[in-house]
C-alpha positions as CSV (number, residue, x, y, z in Angstrom):
1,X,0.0,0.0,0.0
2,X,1.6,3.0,-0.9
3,X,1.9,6.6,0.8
4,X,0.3,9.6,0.0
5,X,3.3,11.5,0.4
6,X,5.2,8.6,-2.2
7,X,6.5,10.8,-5.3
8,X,4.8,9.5,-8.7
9,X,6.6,9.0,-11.8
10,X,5.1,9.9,-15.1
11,X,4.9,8.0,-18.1
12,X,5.8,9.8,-21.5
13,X,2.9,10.3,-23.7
14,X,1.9,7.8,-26.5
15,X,3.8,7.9,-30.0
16,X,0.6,8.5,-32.7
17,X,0.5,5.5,-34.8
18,X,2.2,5.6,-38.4
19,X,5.8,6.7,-39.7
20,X,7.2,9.5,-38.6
21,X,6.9,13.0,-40.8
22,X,10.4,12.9,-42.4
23,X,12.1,15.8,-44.5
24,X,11.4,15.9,-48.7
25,X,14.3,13.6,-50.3
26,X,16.9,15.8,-51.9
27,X,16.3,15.6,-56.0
28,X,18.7,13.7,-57.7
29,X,20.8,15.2,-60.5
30,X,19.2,12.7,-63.1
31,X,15.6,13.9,-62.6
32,X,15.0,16.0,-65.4
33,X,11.7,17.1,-63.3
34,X,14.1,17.8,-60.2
35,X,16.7,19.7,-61.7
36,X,17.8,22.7,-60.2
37,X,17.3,25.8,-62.0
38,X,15.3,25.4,-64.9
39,X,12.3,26.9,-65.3
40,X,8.7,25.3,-66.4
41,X,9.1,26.4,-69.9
42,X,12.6,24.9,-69.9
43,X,11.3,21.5,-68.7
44,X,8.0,21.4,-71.5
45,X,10.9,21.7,-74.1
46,X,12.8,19.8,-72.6
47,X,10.1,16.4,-72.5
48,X,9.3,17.5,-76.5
49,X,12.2,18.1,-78.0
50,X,14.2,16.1,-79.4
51,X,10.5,13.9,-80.3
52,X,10.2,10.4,-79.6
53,X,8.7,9.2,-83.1
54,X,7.5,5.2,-83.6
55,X,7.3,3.9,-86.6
56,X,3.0,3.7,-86.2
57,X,3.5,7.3,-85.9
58,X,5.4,7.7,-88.7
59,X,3.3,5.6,-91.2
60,X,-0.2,7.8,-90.1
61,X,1.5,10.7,-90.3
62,X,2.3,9.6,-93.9
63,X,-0.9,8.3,-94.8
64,X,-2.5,11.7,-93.5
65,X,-0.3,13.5,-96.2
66,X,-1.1,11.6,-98.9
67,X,-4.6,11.9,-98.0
68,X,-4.5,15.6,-97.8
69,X,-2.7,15.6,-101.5
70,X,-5.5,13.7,-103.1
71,X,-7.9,16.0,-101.6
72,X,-6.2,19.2,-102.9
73,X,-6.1,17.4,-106.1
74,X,-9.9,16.7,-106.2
75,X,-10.7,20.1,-105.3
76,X,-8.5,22.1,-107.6
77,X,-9.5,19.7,-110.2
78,X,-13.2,20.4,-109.5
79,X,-13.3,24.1,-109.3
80,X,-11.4,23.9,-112.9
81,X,-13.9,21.9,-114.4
82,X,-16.7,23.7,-112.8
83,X,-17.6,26.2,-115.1
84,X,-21.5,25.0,-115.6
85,X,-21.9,24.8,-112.1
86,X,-22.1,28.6,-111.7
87,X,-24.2,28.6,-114.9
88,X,-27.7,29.9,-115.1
89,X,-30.5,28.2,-115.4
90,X,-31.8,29.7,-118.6
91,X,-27.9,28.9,-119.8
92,X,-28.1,25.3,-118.9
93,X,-31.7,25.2,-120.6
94,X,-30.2,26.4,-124.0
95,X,-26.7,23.6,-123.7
96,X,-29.6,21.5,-122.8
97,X,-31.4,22.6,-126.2
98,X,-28.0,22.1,-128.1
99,X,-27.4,18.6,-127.1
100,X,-31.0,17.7,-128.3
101,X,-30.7,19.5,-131.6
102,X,-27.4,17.7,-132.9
103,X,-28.9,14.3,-131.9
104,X,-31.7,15.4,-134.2
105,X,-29.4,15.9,-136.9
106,X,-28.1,12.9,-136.6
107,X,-31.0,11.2,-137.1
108,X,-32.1,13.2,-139.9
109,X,-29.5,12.4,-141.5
110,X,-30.0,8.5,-140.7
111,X,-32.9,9.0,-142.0
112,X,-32.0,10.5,-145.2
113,X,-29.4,7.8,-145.5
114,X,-31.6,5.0,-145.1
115,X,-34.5,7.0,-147.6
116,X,-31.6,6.7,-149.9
117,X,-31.0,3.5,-149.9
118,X,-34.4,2.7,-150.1
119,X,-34.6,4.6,-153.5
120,X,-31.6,3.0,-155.0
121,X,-33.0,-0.5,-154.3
122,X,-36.8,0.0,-155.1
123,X,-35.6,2.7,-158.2
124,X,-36.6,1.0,-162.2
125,X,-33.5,2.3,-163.1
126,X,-31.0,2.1,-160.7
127,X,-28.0,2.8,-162.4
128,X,-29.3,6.6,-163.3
129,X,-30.7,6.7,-159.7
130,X,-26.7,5.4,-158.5
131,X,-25.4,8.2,-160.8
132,X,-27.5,11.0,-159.4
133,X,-26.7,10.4,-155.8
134,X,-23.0,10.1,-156.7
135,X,-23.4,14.0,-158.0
136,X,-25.4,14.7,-155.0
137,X,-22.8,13.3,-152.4
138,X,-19.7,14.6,-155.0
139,X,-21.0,18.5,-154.3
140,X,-21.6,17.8,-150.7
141,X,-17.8,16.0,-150.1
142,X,-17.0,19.1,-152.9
143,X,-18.1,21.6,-150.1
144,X,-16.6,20.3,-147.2
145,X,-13.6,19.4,-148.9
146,X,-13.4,23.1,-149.7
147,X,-13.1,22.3,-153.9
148,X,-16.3,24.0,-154.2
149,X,-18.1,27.4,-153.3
150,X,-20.8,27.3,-150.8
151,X,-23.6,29.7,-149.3
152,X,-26.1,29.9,-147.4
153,X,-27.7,31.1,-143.7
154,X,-24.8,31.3,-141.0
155,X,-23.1,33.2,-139.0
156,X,-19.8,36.0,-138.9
157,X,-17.9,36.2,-136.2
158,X,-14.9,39.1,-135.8
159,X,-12.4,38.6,-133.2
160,X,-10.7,41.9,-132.2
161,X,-7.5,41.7,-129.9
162,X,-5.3,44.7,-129.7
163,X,-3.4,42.6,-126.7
164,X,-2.1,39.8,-129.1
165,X,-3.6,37.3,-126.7
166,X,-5.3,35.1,-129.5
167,X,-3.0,32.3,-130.1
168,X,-3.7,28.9,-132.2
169,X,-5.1,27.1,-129.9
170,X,-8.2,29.8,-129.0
171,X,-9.2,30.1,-132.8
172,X,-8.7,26.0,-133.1
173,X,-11.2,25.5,-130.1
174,X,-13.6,28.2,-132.1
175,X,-13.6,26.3,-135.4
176,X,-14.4,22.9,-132.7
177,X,-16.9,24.3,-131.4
178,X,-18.9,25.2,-134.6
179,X,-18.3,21.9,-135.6
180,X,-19.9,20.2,-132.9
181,X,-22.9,23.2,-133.6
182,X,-23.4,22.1,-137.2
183,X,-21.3,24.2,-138.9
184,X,-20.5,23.1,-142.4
185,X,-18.4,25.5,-144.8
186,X,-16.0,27.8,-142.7
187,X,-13.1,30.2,-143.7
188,X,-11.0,32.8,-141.9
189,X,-9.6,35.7,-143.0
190,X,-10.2,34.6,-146.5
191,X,-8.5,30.6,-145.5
192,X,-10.8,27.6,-146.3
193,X,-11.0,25.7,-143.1
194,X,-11.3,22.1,-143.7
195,X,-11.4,18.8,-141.9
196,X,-7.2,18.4,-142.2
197,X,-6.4,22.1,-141.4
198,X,-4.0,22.8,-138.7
199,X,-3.2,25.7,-136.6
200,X,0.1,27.2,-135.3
201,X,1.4,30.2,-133.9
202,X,3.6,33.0,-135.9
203,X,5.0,35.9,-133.7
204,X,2.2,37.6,-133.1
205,X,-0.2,36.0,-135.7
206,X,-1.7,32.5,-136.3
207,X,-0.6,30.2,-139.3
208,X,-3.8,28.5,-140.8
209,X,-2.8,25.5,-143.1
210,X,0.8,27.5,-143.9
211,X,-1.1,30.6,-144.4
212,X,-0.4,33.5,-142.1
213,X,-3.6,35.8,-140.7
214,X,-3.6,38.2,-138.4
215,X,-6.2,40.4,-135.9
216,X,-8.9,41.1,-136.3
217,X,-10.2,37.2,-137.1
218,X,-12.9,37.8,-139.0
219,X,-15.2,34.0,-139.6
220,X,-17.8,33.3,-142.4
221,X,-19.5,29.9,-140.9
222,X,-22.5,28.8,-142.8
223,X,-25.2,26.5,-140.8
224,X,-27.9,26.9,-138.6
225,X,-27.5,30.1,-137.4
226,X,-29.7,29.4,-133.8
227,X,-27.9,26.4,-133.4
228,X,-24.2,28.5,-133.9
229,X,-24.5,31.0,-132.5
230,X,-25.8,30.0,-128.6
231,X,-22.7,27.5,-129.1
232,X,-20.2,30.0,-128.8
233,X,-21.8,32.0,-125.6
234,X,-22.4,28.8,-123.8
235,X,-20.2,29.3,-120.4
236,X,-16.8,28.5,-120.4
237,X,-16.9,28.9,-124.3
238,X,-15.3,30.7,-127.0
239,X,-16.6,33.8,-126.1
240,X,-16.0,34.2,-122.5
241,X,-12.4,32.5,-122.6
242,X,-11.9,35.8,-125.2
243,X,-13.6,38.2,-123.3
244,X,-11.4,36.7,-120.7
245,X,-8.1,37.5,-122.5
246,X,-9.5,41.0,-122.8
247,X,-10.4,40.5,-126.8
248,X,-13.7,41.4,-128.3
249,X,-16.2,39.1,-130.1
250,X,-18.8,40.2,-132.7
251,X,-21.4,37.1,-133.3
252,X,-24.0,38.2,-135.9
253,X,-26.6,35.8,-137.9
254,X,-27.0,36.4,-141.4
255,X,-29.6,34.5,-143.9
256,X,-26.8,34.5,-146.6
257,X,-23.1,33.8,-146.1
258,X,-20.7,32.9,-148.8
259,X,-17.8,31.1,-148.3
260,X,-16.0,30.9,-151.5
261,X,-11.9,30.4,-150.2
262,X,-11.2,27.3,-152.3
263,X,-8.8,24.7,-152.0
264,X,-6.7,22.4,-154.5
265,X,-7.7,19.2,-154.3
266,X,-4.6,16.6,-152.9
267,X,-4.6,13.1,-154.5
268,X,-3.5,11.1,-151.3
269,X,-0.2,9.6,-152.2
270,X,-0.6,6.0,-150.3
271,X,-4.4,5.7,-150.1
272,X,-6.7,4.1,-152.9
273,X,-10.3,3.3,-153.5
274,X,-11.2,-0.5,-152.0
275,X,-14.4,-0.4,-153.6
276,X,-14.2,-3.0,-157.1
């Protein structure tokens, strides 16, 4: 039994469970993250530069860029062949208009073909009825051989270009054009223009079969004059490529055009008749 007056000793307090709070480790010199001295800016650059590129990486970074060239291609290719898209409506009406007039030619003349035939066969005398469709088809070959004269309704067309921005290749893409319209005798500047004529540039001027013209381009086309004339103001035709190359165009219809330019008739030096 002990005392009051006994002297107590004290127990230390209690330790908390759990480690100890101990001091931050020092950063090793090999941490980029825990180097001394550099700043956040320095570290991001640090991490990205020089990059750490796989080889997955690489190939869909290349498939990306050919990707992105084929779809530059596509769209510069489409805005260059676009030139309907912006068109009118009463403009695509009349192309429209065109298309179903030359396929009506065509079968006119299938079906003045075929009546043909049907004469020669069912004709008494078929050997007069043979000679007067060879004259017939001799003055048509005649005309667009360019042997012979030819008038009739059409068209003139006078190119005007101070600039000397006309070349070849514009006044061939006219003469196409009225072509595909129904154009069937044509001369320029006094030239015969035929189904072999060429065109080439001359300093300054154009060279049509050898012979040299020069501004203003002045056309005599014979054909159907509302079928030629709409041809050449379609969009993106003759006319506005011109216009476009700051040159004039004067398109007028007339009932009566001559075209009377002739050409020498070549004998073809390899080529003979298989017919017996």
């Amino acid at each position: 039994m002990n005392d009051d007056n006994t002297p107590r000793r004290e127990l230390p307090p209690e330790r908390p469970p759990g480690p100890f709070p101990s001091t931050p480790p020092t950063p090793q010199s090999g941490d980029p993250d825990g180097e001394p001295g550099l700043t956040g800016r320095q570290r991001l650059a640090k991490a990205v530069w020089p990059p750490r590129v796989t080889r997955a990486q690489l190939i869909v970074a290349l498939l990306l860029f050919v990707l992105g060239l084929g779809l530059a291609i596509q769209v510069r290719s489409t805005s260059e062949n676009s030139a309907l898209r912006g068109a009118r409506q009463e403009d695509l009406v009349r192309i429209l208009d065109e298309l179903d007039d030359r396929t009506k030619r065509l079968e006119d003349e299938k079906r003045k073909l075929s009546g043909q035939r049907t004469e020669l066969e069912n004709s008494s005398d078929q050997a007069e009825e043979a000679r007067k469709q060879t004259r017939e088809k001799t003055a048509q070959l005649g005309v667009l051989a360019g042997t012979v004269a030819a008038e009739g309704p059409g068209i003139r067309m006078t190119i005007n270009d101070r600039a000397g921005t006309t070349d070849s290749d514009t006044l061939l893409d006219a003469v196409q054009e009225l072509r595909a319209a129904g154009a069937e005798a044509m001369q320029i500047n006094g030239v015969r223009v035929v189904a072999g004529s060429y065109f080439t540039d001359s300093g300054g001027g154009v060279n049509v079969d050898g012979h040299r013209i020069d501004a203003p381009y002045r056309f005599e086309v014979i054909g159907k004059p509302a079928d030629l004339e709409p041809a050449l103001n379609i969009p993106g035709g003759v006319v506005q490529t011109l216009k476009n190359k700051q040159a004039t165009v004067d398109v007028t219809r007339s009932e009566k055009i001559t075209v009377d330019a002739l050409r020498q008739p070549k004998r073809p030096d390899y080529a003979r008749s298989s017919s017996r």
